[in-house]
N, C-alpha and C positions, 0 to 999 in steps of 0.2 A: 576512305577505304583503308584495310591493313587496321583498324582498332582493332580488330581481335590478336594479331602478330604485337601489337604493342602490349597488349596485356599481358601474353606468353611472355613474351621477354623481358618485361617489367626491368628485370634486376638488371639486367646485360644495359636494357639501353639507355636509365637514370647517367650513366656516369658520360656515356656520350654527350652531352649540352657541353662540356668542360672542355673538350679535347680542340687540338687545333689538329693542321694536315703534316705537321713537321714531325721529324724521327723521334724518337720516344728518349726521354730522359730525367731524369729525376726530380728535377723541380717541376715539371709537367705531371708526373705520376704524382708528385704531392699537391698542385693544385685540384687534380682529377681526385683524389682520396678528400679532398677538403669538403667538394662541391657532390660528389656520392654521402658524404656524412650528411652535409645540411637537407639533401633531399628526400633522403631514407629517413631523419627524425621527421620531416613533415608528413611523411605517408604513413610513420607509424602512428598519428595521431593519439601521441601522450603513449603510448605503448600499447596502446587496445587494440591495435593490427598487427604491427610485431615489433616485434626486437631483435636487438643483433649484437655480436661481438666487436672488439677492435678491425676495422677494413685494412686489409694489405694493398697497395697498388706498386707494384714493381716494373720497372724496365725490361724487356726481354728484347733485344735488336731494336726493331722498329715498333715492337709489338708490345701492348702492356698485360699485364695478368692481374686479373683481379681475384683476391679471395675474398670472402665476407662469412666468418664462422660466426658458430653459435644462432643459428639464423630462428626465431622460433617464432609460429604465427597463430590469432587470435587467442595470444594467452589473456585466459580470467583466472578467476577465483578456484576453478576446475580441474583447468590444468592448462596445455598449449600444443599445438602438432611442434615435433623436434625436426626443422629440416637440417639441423647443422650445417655443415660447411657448404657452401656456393660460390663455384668458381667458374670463370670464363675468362678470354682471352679476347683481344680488343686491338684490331690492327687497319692503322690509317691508309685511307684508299683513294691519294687525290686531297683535295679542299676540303669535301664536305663530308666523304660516303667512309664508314666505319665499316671492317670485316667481323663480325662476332662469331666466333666458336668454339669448341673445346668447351662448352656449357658441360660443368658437373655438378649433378646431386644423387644425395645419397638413395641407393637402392630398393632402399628402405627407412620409413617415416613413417617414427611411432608417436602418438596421442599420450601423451605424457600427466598422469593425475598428478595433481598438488600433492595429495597424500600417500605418491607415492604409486608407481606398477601401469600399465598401459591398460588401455581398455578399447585399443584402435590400434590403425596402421594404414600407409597405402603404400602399396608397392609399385616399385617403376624398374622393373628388372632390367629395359631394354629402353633407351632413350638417345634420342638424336635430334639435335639443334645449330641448325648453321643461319647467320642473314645477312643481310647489309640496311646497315642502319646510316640513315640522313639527318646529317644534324641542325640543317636548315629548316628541313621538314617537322623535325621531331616524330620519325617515325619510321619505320619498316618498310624497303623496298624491295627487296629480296628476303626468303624465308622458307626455312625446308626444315620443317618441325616433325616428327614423328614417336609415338609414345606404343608398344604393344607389352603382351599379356599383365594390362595393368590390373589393379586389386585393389579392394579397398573392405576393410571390415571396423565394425564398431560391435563391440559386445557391452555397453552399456544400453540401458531403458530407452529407445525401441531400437533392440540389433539390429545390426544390416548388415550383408555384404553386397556390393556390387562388384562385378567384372569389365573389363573392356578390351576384347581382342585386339583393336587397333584401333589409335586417334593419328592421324595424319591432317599437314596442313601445309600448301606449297603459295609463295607469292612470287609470282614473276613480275615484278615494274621494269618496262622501257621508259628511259627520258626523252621527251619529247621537245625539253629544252622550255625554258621561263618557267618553271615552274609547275610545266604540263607531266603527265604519264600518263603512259597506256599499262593498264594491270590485268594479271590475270592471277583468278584465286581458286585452288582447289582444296575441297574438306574433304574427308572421310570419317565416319564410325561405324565402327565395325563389331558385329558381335557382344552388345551391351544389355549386361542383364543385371537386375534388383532383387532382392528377395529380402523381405523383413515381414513382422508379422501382417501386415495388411494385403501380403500377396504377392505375387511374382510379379518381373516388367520385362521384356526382352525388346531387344532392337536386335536385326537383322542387319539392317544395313543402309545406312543413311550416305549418299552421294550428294555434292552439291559443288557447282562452279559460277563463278564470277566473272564478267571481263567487263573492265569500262574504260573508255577511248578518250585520251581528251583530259584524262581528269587532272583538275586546278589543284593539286596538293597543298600548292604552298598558299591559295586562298584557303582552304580549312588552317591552317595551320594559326595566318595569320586571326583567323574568325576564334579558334582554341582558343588562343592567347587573349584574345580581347575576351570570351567567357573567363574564363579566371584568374584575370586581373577583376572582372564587375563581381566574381563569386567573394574573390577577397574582400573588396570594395562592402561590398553588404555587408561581409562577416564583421568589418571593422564596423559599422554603422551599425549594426547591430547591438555591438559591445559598447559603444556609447550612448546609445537609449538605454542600455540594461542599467548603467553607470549614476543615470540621470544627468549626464555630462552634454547632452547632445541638446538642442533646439529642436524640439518634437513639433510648434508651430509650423516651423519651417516646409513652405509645399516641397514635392517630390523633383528634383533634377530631370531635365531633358534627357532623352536619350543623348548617351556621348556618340561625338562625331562621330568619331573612330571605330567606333562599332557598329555605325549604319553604315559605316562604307563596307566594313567589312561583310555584312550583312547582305549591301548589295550584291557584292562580287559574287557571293554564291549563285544569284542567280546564272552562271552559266559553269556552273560547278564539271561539270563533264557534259560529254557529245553526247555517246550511246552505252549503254549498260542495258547488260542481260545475266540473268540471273536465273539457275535451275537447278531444284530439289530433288531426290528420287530416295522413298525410304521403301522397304521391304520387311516384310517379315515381322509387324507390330501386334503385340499381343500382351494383354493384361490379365489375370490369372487369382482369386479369391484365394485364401488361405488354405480353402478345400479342394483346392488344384479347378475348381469350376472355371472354366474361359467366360471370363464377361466383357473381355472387347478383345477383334481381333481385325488386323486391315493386312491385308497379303502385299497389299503393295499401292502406292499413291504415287503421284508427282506433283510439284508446285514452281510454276514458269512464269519470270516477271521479265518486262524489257520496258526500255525509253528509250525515244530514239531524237535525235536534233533537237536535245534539250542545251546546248547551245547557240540557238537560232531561234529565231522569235516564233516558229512556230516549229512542234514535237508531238507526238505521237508517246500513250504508252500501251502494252498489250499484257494483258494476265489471264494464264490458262492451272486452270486446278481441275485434277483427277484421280480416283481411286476406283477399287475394283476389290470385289468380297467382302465389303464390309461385315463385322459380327458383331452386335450390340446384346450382349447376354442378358444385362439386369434393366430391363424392360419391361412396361407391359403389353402382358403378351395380346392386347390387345391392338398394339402397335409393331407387334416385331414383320409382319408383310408390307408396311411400309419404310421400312427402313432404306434407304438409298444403297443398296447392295452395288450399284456401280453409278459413279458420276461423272459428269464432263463437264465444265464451263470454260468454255473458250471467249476472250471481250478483247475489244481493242478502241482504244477512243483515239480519233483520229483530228487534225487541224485546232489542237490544243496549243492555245494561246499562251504558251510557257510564259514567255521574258512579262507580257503583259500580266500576268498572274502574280509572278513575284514581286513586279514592281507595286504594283495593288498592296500585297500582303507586306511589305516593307510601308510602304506611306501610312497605310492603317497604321501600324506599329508606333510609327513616330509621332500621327498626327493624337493619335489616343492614348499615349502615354503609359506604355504597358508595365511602366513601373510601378501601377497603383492596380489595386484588384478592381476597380470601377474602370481602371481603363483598360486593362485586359479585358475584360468581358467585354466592352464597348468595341474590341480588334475583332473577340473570338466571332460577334453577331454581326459587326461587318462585314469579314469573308464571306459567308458563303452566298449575300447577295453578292456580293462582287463576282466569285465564282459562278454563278447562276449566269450573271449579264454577259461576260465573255465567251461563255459558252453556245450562248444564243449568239449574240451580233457576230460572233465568229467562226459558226456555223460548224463546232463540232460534231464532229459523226461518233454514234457509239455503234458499234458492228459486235454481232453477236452469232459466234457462229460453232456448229456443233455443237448444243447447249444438250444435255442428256442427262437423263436419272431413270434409274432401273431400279425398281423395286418387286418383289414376289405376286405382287397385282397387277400391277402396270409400268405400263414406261412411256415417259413423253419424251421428245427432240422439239426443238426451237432456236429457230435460225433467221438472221433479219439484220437491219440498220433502222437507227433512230438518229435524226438530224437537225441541228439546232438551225430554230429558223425566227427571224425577227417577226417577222409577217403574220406568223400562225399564233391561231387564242394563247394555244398550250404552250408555246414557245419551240415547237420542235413539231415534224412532222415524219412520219416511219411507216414500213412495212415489216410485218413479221409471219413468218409460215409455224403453226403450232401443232404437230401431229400426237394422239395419245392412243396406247392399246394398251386393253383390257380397262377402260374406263367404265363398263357395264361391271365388269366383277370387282372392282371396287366400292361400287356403290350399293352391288347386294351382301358385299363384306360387313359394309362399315352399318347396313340393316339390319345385319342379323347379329353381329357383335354391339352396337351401339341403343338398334331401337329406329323404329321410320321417321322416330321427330328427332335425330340426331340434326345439329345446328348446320353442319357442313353439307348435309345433303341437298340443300333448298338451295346451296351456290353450285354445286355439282350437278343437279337437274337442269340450271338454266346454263351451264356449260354444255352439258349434252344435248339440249335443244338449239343451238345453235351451230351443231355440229354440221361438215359437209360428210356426210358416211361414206366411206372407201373399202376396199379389196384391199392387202395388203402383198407383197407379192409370194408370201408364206403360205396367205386366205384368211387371213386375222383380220378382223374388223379394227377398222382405225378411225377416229374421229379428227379429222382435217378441220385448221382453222386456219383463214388467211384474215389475217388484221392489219388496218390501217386505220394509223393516226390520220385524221386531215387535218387540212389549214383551218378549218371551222372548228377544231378541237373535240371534235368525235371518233370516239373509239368505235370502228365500222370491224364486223364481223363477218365474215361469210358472208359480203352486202346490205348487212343487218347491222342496227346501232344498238352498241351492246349497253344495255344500264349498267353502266360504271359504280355509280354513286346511287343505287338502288334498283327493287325489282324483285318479283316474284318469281317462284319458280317457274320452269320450261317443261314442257314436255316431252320427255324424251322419245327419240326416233326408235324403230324398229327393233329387237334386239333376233338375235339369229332364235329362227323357229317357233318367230313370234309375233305378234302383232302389239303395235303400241300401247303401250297402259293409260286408261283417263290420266290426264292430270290436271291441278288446277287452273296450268297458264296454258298458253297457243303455246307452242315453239314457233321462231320465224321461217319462212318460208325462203329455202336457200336460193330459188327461182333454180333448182335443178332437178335433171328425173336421172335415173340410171344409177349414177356414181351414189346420187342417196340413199340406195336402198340396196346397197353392193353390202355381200356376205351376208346378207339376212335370210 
């Protein structure tokens, strides 16, 4: 957690690795300028990320001051953004916890051409950055970032300006001691709009929060560290086979110890996390001002839960509502999902035994070689398959919805993993659809009677239970079960899964059934069958 806060504060929290918990003093502020130099040449890789001036580190009380001028980034041959000078203030809190604030940069950041005059800029008229940074962790545990009426324009070949009312971004970490923290994360965007010549893009307004309980910081940290020390490792290996210097015979090194432990440890990386999006207001917009997509408003909701305990839970809900898909064919736009639900939750998920699985894979297959990664990647998901079964996860599916200008189905049930059954799982599911008849003389009279979809839509509505709805809409009811024989039963009817000719469809209101070439199954019901006809 907090990589995003690590990236915002790049510059602030580089020179933290250096610092100790004692009062600030000058042979300290010049070993802190020493170890800020070496790190900043490595991230400018050769200068192609950026460059910079002579760094200041000064004493202030207990407190040091950082300046770093001249700051300028992805300079080429073109030219370079001029951030100039970047300063903040850096004050010791305790052993390990760093205060950062007093974060400045310039107002304004021009695009700077080789040949001279700007042809860009972004503005940051109003800026606020406070956090506390762990030097143990390497990272962001506290953080109160905020950016409003920012701007940003390019007037070279394809112009653009973009706006953003407001970027906000808060980290709350409690230490929970060893290592542990409870975090809480909240984002905002606000009021984000594009305009170049391909068209307009606005955001409304994007929400989203974070909290997770439990979490192992300083196991990522340590897991970081072992990545890039192996990223070095290769880089170095690399350059001695380019050399011809290396032993290319040589088979591929075991995975390092150190890095499967590391590896392990994540498996109980945090307890519980929940995660939730809410955007508003999305729309995309043609040159010719024509709206060709527009979404009034969505959400996106993740959680896990006693993923440090050998068995976890996780649950994901996604939803919108007015969808507008403008450049379409309009032989599809009444289908389009104008409002959707899915709500899932898998339940008695074999966490610890999962990881540990995907971990032995790793090591036993030798992911150092592309033969043995491919040999990991087609291990999992049998493995995944088997624990899911002998461990008898439940997938629950509830309020499942999609609304479209024809129809709309809801579908709601569990599915349960079971050693016993052919299929591996055994379930019930309730499947309701209305307006399934005016989809299928839609897609007749727009597609043609030999349309391909219609001959699986016929033997769906033939195995319909026909219902009343409590509006008077004709609804087609489907109760499905998996059994342990591994037949998908319908309406008490075995539905051809894996083939089958068309059904006959039941009744339709102020009608009588039309021939068709199959039987429809017989629901063994009277009444409710022939409801709203």
């Amino acid at each position: 957690m907090g990589g995003l806060m690590r990236r915002i504060g790049w510059l602030c929290a580089v020179l933290l690795l250096a610092t100790a918990g004692t009062p600030a003093c000058a042979d300290q502020a010049a070993d802190i300028k020493q170890s800020l130099e070496t790190t900043l040449n490595d991230w400018a890789d050769n200068g192609q990320f950026l460059t910079h001036g002579a760094i200041d580190v000064a004493a202030d009380g207990t407190a040091y001051v950082v300046s770093i001028p001249d700051v300028h980034l992805f300079p080429d041959e073109q030219g370079y953004l001029d951030v100039g000078m970047v300063g903040f203030r850096l004050t010791p809190d305790g052993d390990d916890l760093y205060k950062v604030d007093k974060v400045k940069l310039a107002a304004e950041i021009p695009h700077k051409l080789a040949a001279g005059g700007n042809d860009g800029s972004i503005s940051l008229p109003s800026q606020q950055f406070a956090g506390v940074w762990s030097k143990s962790l390497k990272n962001f545990v506290q953080a109160d970032v905020a950016l409003h009426d920012v701007k940003l324009t390019a007037s070279s070949q394809p112009p653009m300006n973009l706006s953003i009312g407001e970027v906000a971004l808060k980290l709350d970490g409690t230490d929970k001691g060893q290592g542990h923290w409870d975090e809480v994360e909240t984002y905002r965007l606000a009021n984000l709009s594009v305009a170049g010549p391909d068209g307009s893009f606005v955001l409304g307004l994007l929400d989203g929060k974070t909290t997770i309980t439990n979490y192992n910081a300083k196991a990522m940290a340590d897991f970081r560290d072992q990545m890039e020390a192996m990223a070095a490792k290769a880089e170095a290996g690399a350059g001695t086979a380019a050399t011809g210097t290396g032993d290319t015979g040589t088979p591929p090194a075991a995975p390092d110890p150190q890095f499967v432990e590391s590896l392990r440890s994540l498996g109980s990386l945090f307890a519980n996390l929940a995660a939730n999006v809410q955007v508003t207001g999305i729309s995309y917009k043609d040159p010719t001002g024509q709206e060709m997509f527009a979404l009034p408003e969505g959400s996106l909701s993740f959680g896990a839960d006693g993923f440090d305990q050998p068995v976890g839970k996780l649950a994901l809900s996604i939803t919108h509502k007015g969808l507008v898909v403008g450049d379409i064919d309009p032989a599809l736009k009444d289908v389009v999902p104008q409002e959707l639900a899915i709500n899932v939750s898998l339940e008695n998920l074999p966490v610890q035994e999962l990881w540990k699985g995907a971990v032995d894979s790793y090591v036993s297959s030798g992911m150092s070689t592309d033969q043995g990664a491919s040999m990991a990647f087609a291990m999992f998901p049998a493995l995944l398959q088997q624990s899911l079964v002998t461990g008898k996860a439940k997938l629950n599916l509830t309020d499942w919805r999609i609304v479209t200008a024809l129809a709309q189905a809801q579908l709601a049930g569990s599915i349960e993993g079971s050693p016993d059954a052919m299929m591996g799982a055994v379930g019930k599911l309730k499947l309701d659809i209305t307006g399934l008849d005016k989809l299928i003389e839609t897609i007749k009279t727009q597609s043609g009677p030999d349309a391909p979809e219609l001959a699986q839509l016929d033997v769906l509505r033939g195995f319909s239970n026909r219902q009343t709805g409590s509006d008077g809409s004709v609804v087609d009811h489907y109760d499905i079960d998996l059994t342990q024989q591994g037949q998908v039963m319908v309406n008490g009817k075995e539905f051809p899964l894996f083939g089958g000719g068309a059904g006959e469809m039941p009744p339709t209101e102020g009608a009588t059934p039309p021939a068709g070439d199959g039987t429809a199954p017989d629901t063994g019901t009277s009444g409710d069958s022939s409801s709203g006809n």
